[in-house]
N, C-alpha and C positions, 0 to 999 in steps of 0.2 A: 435171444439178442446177443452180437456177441460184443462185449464191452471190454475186453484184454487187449490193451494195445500190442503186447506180446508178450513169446513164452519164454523161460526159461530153455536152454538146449535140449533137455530132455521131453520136453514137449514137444517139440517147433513142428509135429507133424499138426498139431492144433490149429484150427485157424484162427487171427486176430485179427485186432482193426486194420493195422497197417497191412495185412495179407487180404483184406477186403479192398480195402485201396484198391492193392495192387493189380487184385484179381477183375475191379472196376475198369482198370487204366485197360489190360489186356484186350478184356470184352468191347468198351468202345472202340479201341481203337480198331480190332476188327472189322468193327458195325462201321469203320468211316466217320464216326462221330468224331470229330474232332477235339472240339471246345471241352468235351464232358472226359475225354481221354486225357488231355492235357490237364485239367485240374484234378483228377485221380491219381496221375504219376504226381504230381506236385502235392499232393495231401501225402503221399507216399515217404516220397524224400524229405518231406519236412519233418516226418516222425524217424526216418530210419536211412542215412546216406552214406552209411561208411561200403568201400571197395577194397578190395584185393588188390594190395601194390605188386604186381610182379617184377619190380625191379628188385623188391626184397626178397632174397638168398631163401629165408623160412614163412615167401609165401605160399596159401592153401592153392587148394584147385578153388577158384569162384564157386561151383557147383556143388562141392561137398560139403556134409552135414552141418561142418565144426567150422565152415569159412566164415566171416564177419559179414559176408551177403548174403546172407538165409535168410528170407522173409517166413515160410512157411517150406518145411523140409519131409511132407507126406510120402511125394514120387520115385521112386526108383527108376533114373534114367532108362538099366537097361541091364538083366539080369545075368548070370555066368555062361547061360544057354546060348541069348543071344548076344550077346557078346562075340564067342567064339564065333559069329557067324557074321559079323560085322568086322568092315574096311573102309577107312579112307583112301579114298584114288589122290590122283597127283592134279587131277582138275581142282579139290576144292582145295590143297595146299596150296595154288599156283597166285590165290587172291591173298595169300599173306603177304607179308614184305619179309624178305627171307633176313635181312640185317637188322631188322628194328621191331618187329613186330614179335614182344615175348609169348605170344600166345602158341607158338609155332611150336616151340620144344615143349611148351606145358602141356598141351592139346594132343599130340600125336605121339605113338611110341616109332618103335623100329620098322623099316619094310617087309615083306617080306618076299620072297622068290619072283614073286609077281608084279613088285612093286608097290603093292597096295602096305597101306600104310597102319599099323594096329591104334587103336582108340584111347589113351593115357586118360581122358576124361572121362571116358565111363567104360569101366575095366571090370563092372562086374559083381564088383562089390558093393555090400550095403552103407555103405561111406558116403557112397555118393546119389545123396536125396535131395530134390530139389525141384520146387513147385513152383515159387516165386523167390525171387531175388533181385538186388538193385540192380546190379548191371543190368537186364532188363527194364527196369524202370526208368532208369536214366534211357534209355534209347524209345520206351515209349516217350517219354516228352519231348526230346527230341524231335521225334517222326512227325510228333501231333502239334506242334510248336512253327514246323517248318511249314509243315501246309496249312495253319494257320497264317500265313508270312509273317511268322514272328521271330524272324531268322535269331538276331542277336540271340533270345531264350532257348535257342537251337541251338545254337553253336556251343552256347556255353554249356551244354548238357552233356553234348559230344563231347567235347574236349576235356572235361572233367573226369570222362570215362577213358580216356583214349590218354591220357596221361599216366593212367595205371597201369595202360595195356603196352606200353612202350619205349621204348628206350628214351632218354632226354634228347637226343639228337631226332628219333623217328618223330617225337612228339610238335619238335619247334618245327619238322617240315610239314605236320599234318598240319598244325596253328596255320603256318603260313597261309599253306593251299584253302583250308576254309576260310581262312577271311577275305578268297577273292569269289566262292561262293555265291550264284545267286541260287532260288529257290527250288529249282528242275533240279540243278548238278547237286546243292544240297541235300537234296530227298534223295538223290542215286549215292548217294555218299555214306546216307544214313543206313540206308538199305542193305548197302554193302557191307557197313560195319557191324549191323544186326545179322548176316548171314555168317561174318565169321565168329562175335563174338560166342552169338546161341548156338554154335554148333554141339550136333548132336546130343540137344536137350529136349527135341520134339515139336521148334517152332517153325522149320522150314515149309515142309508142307503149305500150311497154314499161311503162311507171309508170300509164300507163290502164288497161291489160291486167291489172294485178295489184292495182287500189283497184277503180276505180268503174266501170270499163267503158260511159260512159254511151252513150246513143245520141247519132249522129254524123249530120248530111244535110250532102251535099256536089255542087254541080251545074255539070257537066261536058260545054260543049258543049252546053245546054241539057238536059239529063238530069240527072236526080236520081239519086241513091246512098245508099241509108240505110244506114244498120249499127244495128243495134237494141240498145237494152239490155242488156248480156251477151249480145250474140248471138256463137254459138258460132266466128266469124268470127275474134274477138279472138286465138285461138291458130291460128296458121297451120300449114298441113300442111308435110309433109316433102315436098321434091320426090322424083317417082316416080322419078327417075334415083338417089338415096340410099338408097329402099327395094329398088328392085331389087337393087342392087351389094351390099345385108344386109338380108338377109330378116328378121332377126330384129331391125329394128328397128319400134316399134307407133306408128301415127299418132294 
């Protein structure tokens, strides 16, 4: 049973209550559960809320070991191997706000010949570990808050997060713009801000998989690879080595 609200830094690959939260809030909100996703980020935050101000000169990266939003720091983004074999394109740079949005310089290194963009948040190293963290939590309740239409508890999640993430001027136009918000343009707001926040932490996939599933062409070695529309692709099988060992598990 695990009864540690939390670890000391040298632990934090441990998991504790508040990293059970979190890892609750995650899983419902996957599952569509709403109501049970919303009070797990909120059991979350209540124990653990502090964020990365990136307006401050000697803030961390959100993601790394030693930042103040490590709930549980077990996962290695993304090792030296692949790393070097990883790029940002100018499609997912294009959803920041290039004046206000500090996530831009913190997030992205230099281009390179190709344009593509090197990865400053997960460069490689074992610095950067990270399971659960608030800034996700804050955007579960968020997400689970709004389509509950419980906008106001929405908003106020976002903007909490989106104050850290911003200059004071990008900040007061985001205020403005949600508070003309209703519940559809809120969710696509949320959305958005969940795909630039979690970049390259491992929850895109996942959050495609469970909205909009849209179609994907990606060319490889000069070959194309489509993924279509809700094509059945989006939920990957169990390996045959998992169904053998339990039969009675269903693909």
């Amino acid at each position: 049973m695990i009864n540690k609200e939390t670890w000391e830094e040298r632990y934090l690959y441990r998991f504790s209550v508040i990293a059970a939260d979190a890892f609750a809030s995650r899983v419902h909100l996957y599952m569509g559960k709403w109501e049970e996703a919303y009070a797990e980020a909120e059991n979350a935050l209540a124990k653990k809320s502090s964020l990365e101000n990136l307006n401050e000169a000697d803030s961390k990266m959100p993601n790394e070991y030693q930042s103040v939003e490590i709930i549980n720091a077990y996962e290695q983004i993304q090792s030296s191997s692949t790393q070097r074999a990883c790029w940002a394109g100018e499609e997912l740079r294009k959803t920041y706000d290039t004046a206000n949005d500090l996530r831009l310089k913190k997030y992205f290194g230099e281009p390179n010949k190709d344009g593509k963009y090197s990865i400053a948040k997960a460069d490689g190293s074992s610095k950067y570990r990270c399971s659960f963290r608030t800034g996700e939590v804050y955007l579960n309740a968020a997400e689970a808050a709004a389509r509950l239409n419980k906008l106001p508890e929405a908003r106020k999640r976002l903007l909490q997060l989106m104050e850290k993430r911003y200059t004071p001027e990008g900040y007061a136009q985001k205020k403005k713009a949600l508070d003309g918000m209703q519940r559809d343009e809120l969710i696509k707001e949320i959305l958005d801000e969940r795909a630039r926040e979690l970049a390259f932490e491992g929850h895109r996939w996942f959050d495609l998989r469970r909205t909009t599933r849209p179609k994907m062409e990606k060319t490889l070695e000069n070959k194309k690879f489509v993924l279509q529309q809700d094509d059945p692709r989006y939920t990957l099988r169990l390996p045959v080595s998992a169904t053998e060992a339990n039969p009675g598990l269903l693909n």
